[in-house]
C-alpha positions in Angstrom: -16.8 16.6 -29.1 -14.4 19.5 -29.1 -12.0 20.5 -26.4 -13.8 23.5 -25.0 -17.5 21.3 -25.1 -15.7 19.0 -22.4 -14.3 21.9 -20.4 -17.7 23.5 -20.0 -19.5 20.5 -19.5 -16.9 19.9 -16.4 -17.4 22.7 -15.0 -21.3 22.8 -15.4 -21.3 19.0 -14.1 -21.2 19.2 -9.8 -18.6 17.2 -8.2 -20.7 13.3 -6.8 -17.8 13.3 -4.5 -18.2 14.9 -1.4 -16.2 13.2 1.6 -12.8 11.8 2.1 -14.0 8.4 2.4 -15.7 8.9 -0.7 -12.3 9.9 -2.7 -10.7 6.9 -0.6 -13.5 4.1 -1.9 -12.4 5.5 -5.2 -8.9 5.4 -5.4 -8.6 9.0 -5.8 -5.4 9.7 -3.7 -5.1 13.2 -4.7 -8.5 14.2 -4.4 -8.1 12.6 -0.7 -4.7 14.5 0.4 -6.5 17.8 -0.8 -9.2 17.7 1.8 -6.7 16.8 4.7 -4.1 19.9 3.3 -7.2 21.9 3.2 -8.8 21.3 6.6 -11.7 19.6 4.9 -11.3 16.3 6.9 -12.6 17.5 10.2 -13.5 13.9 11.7 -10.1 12.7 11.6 -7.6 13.4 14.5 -4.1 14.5 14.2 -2.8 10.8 13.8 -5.4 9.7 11.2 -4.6 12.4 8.9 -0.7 11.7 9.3 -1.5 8.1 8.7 -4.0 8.8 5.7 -1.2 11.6 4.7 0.9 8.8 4.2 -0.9 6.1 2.3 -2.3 8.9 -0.1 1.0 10.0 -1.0 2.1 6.1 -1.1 -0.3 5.2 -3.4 0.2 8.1 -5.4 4.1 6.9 -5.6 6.8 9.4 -7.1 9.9 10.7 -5.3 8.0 14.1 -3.8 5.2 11.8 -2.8 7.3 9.3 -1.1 9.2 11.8 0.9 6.1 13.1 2.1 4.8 10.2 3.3 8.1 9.5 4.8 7.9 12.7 6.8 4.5 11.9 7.7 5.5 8.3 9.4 8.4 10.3 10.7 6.5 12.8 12.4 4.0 10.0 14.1 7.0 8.1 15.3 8.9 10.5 16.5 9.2 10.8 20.8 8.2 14.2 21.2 4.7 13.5 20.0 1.5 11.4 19.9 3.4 10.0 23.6 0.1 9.1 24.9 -1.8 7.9 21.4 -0.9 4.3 20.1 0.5 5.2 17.3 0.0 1.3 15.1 2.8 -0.7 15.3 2.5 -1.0 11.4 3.4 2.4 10.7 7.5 1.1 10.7 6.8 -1.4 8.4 4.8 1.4 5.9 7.9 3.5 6.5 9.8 0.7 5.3 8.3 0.6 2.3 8.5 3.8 1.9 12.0 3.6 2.4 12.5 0.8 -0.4 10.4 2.8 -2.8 12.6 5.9 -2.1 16.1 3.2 -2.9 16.8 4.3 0.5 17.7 0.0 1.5 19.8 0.5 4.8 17.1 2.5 6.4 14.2 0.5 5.0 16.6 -2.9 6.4 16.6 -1.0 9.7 13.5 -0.1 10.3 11.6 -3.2 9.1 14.1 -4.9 11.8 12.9 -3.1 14.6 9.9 -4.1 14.5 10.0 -6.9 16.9 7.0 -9.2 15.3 8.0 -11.2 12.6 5.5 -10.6 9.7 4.4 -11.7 6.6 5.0 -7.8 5.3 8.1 -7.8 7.0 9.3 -11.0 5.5 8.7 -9.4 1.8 10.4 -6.2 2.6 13.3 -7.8 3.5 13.2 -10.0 0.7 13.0 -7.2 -1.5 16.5 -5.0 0.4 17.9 -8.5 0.0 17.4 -8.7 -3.9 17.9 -5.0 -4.1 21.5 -5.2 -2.4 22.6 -8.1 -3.6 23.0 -10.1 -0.7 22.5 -13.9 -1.7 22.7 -15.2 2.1 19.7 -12.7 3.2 17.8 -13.2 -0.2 18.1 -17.4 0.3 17.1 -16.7 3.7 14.3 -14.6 3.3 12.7 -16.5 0.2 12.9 -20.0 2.5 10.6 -17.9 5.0 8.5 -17.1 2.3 7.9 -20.3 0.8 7.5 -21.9 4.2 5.0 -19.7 5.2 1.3 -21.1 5.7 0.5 -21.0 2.2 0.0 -16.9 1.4 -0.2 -16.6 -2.4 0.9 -12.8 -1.6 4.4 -14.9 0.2 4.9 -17.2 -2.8 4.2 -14.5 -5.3 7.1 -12.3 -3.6 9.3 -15.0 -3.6 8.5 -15.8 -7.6 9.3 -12.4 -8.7 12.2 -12.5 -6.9 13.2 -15.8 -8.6 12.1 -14.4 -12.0 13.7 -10.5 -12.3 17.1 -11.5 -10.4 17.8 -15.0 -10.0 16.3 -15.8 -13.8 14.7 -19.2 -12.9 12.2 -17.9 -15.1 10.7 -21.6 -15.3 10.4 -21.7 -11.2 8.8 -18.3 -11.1 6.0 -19.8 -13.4 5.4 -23.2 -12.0 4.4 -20.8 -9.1 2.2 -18.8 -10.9 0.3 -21.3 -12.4 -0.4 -23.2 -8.7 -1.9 -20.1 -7.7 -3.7 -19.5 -10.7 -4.8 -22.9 -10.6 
């Protein structure tokens, strides 16, 4: 089939996707942030669409994506606004991430440590600033928490890839792997 067959048969063929949770179920991120930026999302509230803002654009990944979902958490933990709306204590460790994806590691160090609940997220973020800046006292630190942990494949997985891409116990990083796969 040629190249203008498709292109008419796209445009002849309606859209099955009408809803944002629709575009969400699918994993279609940009189809998603489109109807928020264009007003479309009318059953979600300020916060939700900064929130959804942000995991769109995180999921999409890129440096213009990551800064706006930076600027979304930004915006929802910022003083002056939402005051009376609880505003989820995750959203720090999202910005966090954020932060690491954007090579950003003081500020994604920071704010994963203010959150006051240690966290199995938290725990891998800091792993990840640890291997990231080099620092082999954190990194040790971190990866005991990790293994200690009660059992979380996602834990042991962090701590493998850690052990396999900087530390090169490549053979450690597989006995892992093959538990879990086990």
């Amino acid at each position: 089939m040629n190249l203008s067959a498709n292109l008419n048969r796209a445009r002849s063929t309606p859209s099955t996707i009408t809803s944002f949770d629709e575009y969400i179920e699918r994993g279609d991120y940009v189809g998603a942030l489109a109807t928020i930026d264009h007003g479309q999302t009318t059953d979600l509230n300020p916060m939700d669409k900064l929130l959804w803002t942000g995991y769109c654009c995180s999921r999409l990944g890129g440096s213009a994506n990551y800064n706006r979902a930076k600027d979304a958490y930004l915006e929802l933990l910022s003083d002056d606004k939402f005051k009376d709306e609880d505003v989820p204590k995750i959203t720090r460790l999202f910005l966090s991430v954020v932060y690491l994806h954007l090579r950003q590691y003081t500020d994604a160090e920071e704010t994963a440590l203010s959150v006051a609940e240690d966290s199995e997220l938290k725990s891998r973020i800091l792993l990840r600033v640890a291997q990231k800046t080099n620092d082999e006292t954190k990194l040790a630190k971190y990866r005991t928490q990790l293994m200690s942990a009660d059992d979380s494949k996602e834990d042991k997985l962090a701590a493998a890839a850690v052990d396999f891409s900087s530390r090169h116990r490549y053979q450690e990083a597989v006995d892992v792997y093959k538990t879990i796969l086990a």
